[in-house]
N, C-alpha and C positions, 0 to 999 in steps of 0.2 A: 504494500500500500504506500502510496506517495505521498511525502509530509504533508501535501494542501489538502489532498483526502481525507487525510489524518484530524489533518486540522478543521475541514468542514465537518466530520464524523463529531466530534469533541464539542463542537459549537453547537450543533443539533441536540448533541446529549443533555448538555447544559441549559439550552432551552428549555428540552422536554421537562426536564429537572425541577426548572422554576416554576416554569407554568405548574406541574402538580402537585407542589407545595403549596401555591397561593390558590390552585382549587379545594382545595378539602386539608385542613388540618386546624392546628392550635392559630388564632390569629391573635396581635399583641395589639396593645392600649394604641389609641389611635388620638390624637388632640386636634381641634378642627384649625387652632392656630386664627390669624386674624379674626375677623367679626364672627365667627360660626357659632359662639356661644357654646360650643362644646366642653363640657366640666370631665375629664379623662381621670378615669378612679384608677389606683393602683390595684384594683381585682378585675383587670380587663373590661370592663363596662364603662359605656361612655352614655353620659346622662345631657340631657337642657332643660334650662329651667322652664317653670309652665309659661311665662310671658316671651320668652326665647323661640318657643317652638316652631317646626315648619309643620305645616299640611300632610299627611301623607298621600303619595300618590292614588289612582287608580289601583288599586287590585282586585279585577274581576275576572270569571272564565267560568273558564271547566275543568272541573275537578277531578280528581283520581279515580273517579268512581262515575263517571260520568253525568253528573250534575252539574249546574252551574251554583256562582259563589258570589257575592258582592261585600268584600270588607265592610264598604259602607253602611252597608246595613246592621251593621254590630254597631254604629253609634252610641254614646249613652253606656258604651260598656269600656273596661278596658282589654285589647285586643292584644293579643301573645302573637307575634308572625315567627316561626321558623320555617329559615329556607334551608335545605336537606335534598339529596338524594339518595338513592337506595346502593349505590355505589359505594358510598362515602365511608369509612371508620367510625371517626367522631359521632358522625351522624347515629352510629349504632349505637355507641357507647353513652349517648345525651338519652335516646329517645325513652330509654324506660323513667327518666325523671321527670320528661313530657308527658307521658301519657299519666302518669299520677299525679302531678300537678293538678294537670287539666282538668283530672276527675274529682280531683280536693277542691278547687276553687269555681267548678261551671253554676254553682249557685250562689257564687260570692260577685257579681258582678264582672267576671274573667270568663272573654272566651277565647281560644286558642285558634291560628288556622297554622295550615303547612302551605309552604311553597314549595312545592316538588322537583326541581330543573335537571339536567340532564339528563334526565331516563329519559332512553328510545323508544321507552310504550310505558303503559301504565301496569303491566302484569308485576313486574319487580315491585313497582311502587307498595301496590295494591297488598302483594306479599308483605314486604315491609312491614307496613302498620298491623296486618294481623299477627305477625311475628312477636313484635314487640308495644301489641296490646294497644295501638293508636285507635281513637275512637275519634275525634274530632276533624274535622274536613280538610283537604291538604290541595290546593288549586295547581295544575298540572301545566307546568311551564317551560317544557325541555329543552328552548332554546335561551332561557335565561333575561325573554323582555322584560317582565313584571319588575324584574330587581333593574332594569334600567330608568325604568319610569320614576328611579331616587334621583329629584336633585343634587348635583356637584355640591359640595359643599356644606351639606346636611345629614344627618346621621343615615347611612343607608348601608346594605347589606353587600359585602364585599368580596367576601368568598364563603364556604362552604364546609360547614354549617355558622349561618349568623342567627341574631336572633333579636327582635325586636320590638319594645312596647309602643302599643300607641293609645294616650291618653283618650278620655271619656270625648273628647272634642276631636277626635279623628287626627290628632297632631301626632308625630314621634315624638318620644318621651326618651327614651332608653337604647341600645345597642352593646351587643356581644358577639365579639369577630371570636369565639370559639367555643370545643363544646362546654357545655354548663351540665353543673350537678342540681339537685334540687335545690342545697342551698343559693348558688350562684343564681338560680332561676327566683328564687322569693325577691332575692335582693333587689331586682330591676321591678319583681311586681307591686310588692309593699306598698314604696313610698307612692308610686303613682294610682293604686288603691286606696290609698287615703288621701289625697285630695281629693279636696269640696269641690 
Protein backbone atom coordinates (compact mmCIF):
# COMPACT_ATOMS: atom_id res chain seq x y z
CA UNK A 1 0.00 0.00 0.00
CA UNK A 2 1.26 3.43 -0.87
CA UNK A 3 1.91 6.01 1.84
CA UNK A 4 -1.01 8.40 0.28
CA UNK A 5 -3.37 5.24 0.46
CA UNK A 6 -2.10 4.90 3.69
CA UNK A 7 -2.74 8.15 4.55
CA UNK A 8 -6.37 8.57 2.97
CA UNK A 9 -7.10 4.99 4.61
CA UNK A 10 -6.12 6.71 8.34
CA UNK A 11 -8.08 9.85 7.60
CA UNK A 12 -11.22 7.91 6.79
CA UNK A 13 -10.73 5.86 10.00
CA UNK A 14 -10.40 8.85 11.82
CA UNK A 15 -13.43 10.34 10.41
CA UNK A 16 -15.58 7.24 10.96
CA UNK A 17 -14.10 7.51 14.45
CA UNK A 18 -15.55 10.97 15.34
CA UNK A 19 -18.54 10.86 13.63
CA UNK A 20 -19.42 7.63 16.00
CA UNK A 21 -18.41 9.12 19.10
CA UNK A 22 -20.47 12.22 18.67
CA UNK A 23 -23.47 9.96 17.41
CA UNK A 24 -24.26 7.83 20.59
CA UNK A 25 -22.21 8.07 23.68
CA UNK A 26 -21.51 10.08 27.09
CA UNK A 27 -21.85 13.93 25.80
CA UNK A 28 -20.18 16.78 28.39
CA UNK A 29 -21.48 20.18 29.91
CA UNK A 30 -22.09 22.36 27.04
CA UNK A 31 -22.34 26.48 28.10
CA UNK A 32 -24.21 28.46 25.49
CA UNK A 33 -21.44 31.31 26.14
CA UNK A 34 -22.63 34.89 24.85
CA UNK A 35 -26.44 35.94 25.36
CA UNK A 36 -27.81 32.02 25.24
CA UNK A 37 -28.67 32.21 28.86
CA UNK A 38 -27.53 28.90 29.37
CA UNK A 39 -26.76 28.03 33.27
CA UNK A 40 -24.17 24.67 32.47
CA UNK A 41 -24.25 22.45 35.83
CA UNK A 42 -21.33 20.43 36.63
CA UNK A 43 -23.77 17.07 36.52
CA UNK A 44 -23.95 17.49 32.74
CA UNK A 45 -27.37 19.32 32.50
CA UNK A 46 -27.63 22.53 31.00
CA UNK A 47 -30.61 24.57 32.53
CA UNK A 48 -32.49 28.57 31.41
CA UNK A 49 -34.05 30.32 33.51
CA UNK A 50 -38.03 30.46 33.04
CA UNK A 51 -37.85 34.37 31.60
CA UNK A 52 -34.80 33.11 29.50
CA UNK A 53 -36.44 30.43 27.72
CA UNK A 54 -36.81 29.67 23.98
CA UNK A 55 -40.10 28.09 22.40
CA UNK A 56 -39.64 24.74 21.47
CA UNK A 57 -39.84 23.79 18.04
CA UNK A 58 -42.47 21.72 16.11
CA UNK A 59 -42.46 18.00 17.12
CA UNK A 60 -45.06 16.21 15.22
CA UNK A 61 -45.44 12.98 13.02
CA UNK A 62 -45.78 9.52 13.25
CA UNK A 63 -44.81 7.60 15.79
CA UNK A 64 -43.25 4.07 16.21
CA UNK A 65 -46.29 2.51 16.28
CA UNK A 66 -47.93 4.10 13.62
CA UNK A 67 -50.00 6.92 15.16
CA UNK A 68 -49.53 10.27 14.81
CA UNK A 69 -48.02 12.63 17.94
CA UNK A 70 -48.30 16.48 18.47
CA UNK A 71 -45.85 17.69 21.48
CA UNK A 72 -48.07 20.46 21.49
CA UNK A 73 -50.62 19.03 22.60
CA UNK A 74 -49.20 18.17 26.08
CA UNK A 75 -49.24 21.87 26.89
CA UNK A 76 -50.06 22.72 30.41
CA UNK A 77 -47.91 19.65 31.38
CA UNK A 78 -44.36 19.31 31.76
CA UNK A 79 -42.91 17.30 28.79
CA UNK A 80 -39.72 14.69 29.14
CA UNK A 81 -38.37 14.55 25.04
CA UNK A 82 -35.73 11.79 24.67
CA UNK A 83 -34.01 11.33 21.55
CA UNK A 84 -32.67 7.55 21.32
CA UNK A 85 -32.27 4.87 18.82
CA UNK A 86 -32.43 1.28 19.18
CA UNK A 87 -28.94 1.19 17.91
CA UNK A 88 -27.54 3.16 20.50
CA UNK A 89 -25.71 1.65 24.16
CA UNK A 90 -26.47 4.40 26.40
CA UNK A 91 -29.74 4.46 24.92
CA UNK A 92 -30.18 0.89 26.45
CA UNK A 93 -28.44 1.53 29.58
CA UNK A 94 -30.97 5.06 30.23
CA UNK A 95 -34.17 3.42 29.01
CA UNK A 96 -35.10 1.23 32.16
CA UNK A 97 -34.81 4.73 34.33
CA UNK A 98 -37.24 6.14 31.53
CA UNK A 99 -39.65 3.87 31.58
CA UNK A 100 -40.09 4.05 35.54
CA UNK A 101 -39.89 7.46 35.74
CA UNK A 102 -42.48 7.94 33.39
CA UNK A 103 -44.76 5.51 35.01
CA UNK A 104 -43.93 7.32 38.78
CA UNK A 105 -44.76 10.65 37.49
CA UNK A 106 -47.73 10.20 34.40
CA UNK A 107 -50.14 11.42 37.09
CA UNK A 108 -47.87 14.17 38.55
CA UNK A 109 -48.34 16.55 35.72
CA UNK A 110 -45.01 14.80 33.45
CA UNK A 111 -45.49 13.33 30.21
CA UNK A 112 -42.70 11.75 28.41
CA UNK A 113 -42.20 11.25 24.58
CA UNK A 114 -39.22 9.42 22.55
CA UNK A 115 -37.77 10.74 19.46
CA UNK A 116 -36.67 7.75 17.69
CA UNK A 117 -33.85 8.61 14.75
CA UNK A 118 -31.89 6.41 12.80
CA UNK A 119 -33.61 3.38 12.72
CA UNK A 120 -34.21 2.10 9.14
CA UNK A 121 -37.82 0.84 10.13
CA UNK A 122 -39.67 0.98 13.03
CA UNK A 123 -39.50 -3.19 13.95
CA UNK A 124 -36.05 -2.45 16.09
CA UNK A 125 -37.70 0.56 17.60
CA UNK A 126 -40.91 -1.10 18.35
CA UNK A 127 -38.79 -4.03 19.97
CA UNK A 128 -36.81 -1.72 21.96
CA UNK A 129 -39.57 -0.39 24.18
CA UNK A 130 -41.10 -3.60 24.74
CA UNK A 131 -37.68 -4.83 25.63
CA UNK A 132 -37.18 -2.52 28.06
CA UNK A 133 -40.74 -1.86 29.28
CA UNK A 134 -41.35 1.69 27.36
CA UNK A 135 -44.83 2.46 27.41
CA UNK A 136 -45.14 6.18 26.49
CA UNK A 137 -45.16 7.39 22.69
CA UNK A 138 -41.66 7.70 20.98
CA UNK A 139 -42.25 9.94 17.26
CA UNK A 140 -40.34 8.07 14.44
CA UNK A 141 -37.60 10.27 12.84
CA UNK A 142 -34.97 8.30 11.14
CA UNK A 143 -33.45 10.93 9.34
CA UNK A 144 -32.99 13.10 12.26
CA UNK A 145 -35.35 16.43 11.06
CA UNK A 146 -37.35 16.88 14.39
CA UNK A 147 -33.85 17.46 16.28
CA UNK A 148 -33.01 20.05 13.42
CA UNK A 149 -36.05 22.07 13.98
CA UNK A 150 -33.67 23.22 17.60
CA UNK A 151 -32.66 26.71 17.08
CA UNK A 152 -28.72 27.45 16.94
CA UNK A 153 -28.03 28.74 19.93
CA UNK A 154 -30.66 27.22 22.25
CA UNK A 155 -30.69 24.31 24.22
CA UNK A 156 -31.35 21.56 21.75
CA UNK A 157 -30.47 17.91 21.23
CA UNK A 158 -27.05 17.13 19.94
CA UNK A 159 -26.37 13.73 19.74
CA UNK A 160 -27.60 10.41 20.82
CA UNK A 161 -29.16 9.96 23.51
CA UNK A 162 -30.02 13.71 24.68
CA UNK A 163 -32.77 14.40 26.64
CA UNK A 164 -34.94 17.39 27.34
CA UNK A 165 -37.43 19.27 29.43
CA UNK A 166 -40.00 21.42 28.33
CA UNK A 167 -41.66 23.68 30.78
CA UNK A 168 -45.70 23.80 31.24
CA UNK A 169 -45.53 26.95 28.50
CA UNK A 170 -44.03 24.69 25.68
CA UNK A 171 -40.51 26.49 26.39
CA UNK A 172 -37.13 24.37 26.87
CA UNK A 173 -36.38 24.36 30.27
CA UNK A 174 -33.44 21.78 30.78
CA UNK A 175 -30.91 19.41 28.54
CA UNK A 176 -28.63 16.35 28.95
CA UNK A 177 -26.04 15.45 26.14
CA UNK A 178 -25.83 11.90 27.92
CA UNK A 179 -27.37 8.98 29.39
CA UNK A 180 -29.13 9.67 32.75
CA UNK A 181 -29.99 7.41 35.78
CA UNK A 182 -33.12 8.08 37.56
CA UNK A 183 -31.46 10.27 39.73
CA UNK A 184 -29.98 12.42 36.99
CA UNK A 185 -33.46 12.30 35.26
CA UNK A 186 -35.53 13.88 38.63
CA UNK A 187 -32.82 16.40 38.79
CA UNK A 188 -33.96 18.20 35.33
CA UNK A 189 -37.70 17.33 36.22
CA UNK A 190 -38.14 18.61 39.80
CA UNK A 191 -37.36 22.01 39.69
CA UNK A 192 -39.36 22.71 36.52
CA UNK A 193 -42.30 20.61 38.25
CA UNK A 194 -42.41 23.06 40.73
CA UNK A 195 -42.87 26.17 39.03
CA UNK A 196 -46.12 28.07 39.22
Amino acid sequence: MSTRSRAVLLSAVAAVAALSLSACGKGGTSGGGGDTHFVTGNNGIDTVPAGKRATAPDLSGGTIDGKTLDVADYKGKVVVVNVWGSWCGPCREEAQYFAKVSKEYQDKGVQFVGINTRDTSTTPAVNFEKEHGVTYPSLYDPTGKLMLRFKKGTLNPQIIPSTLVIDRHGKVAARALEALDDTGLLKMIKPVLAEK
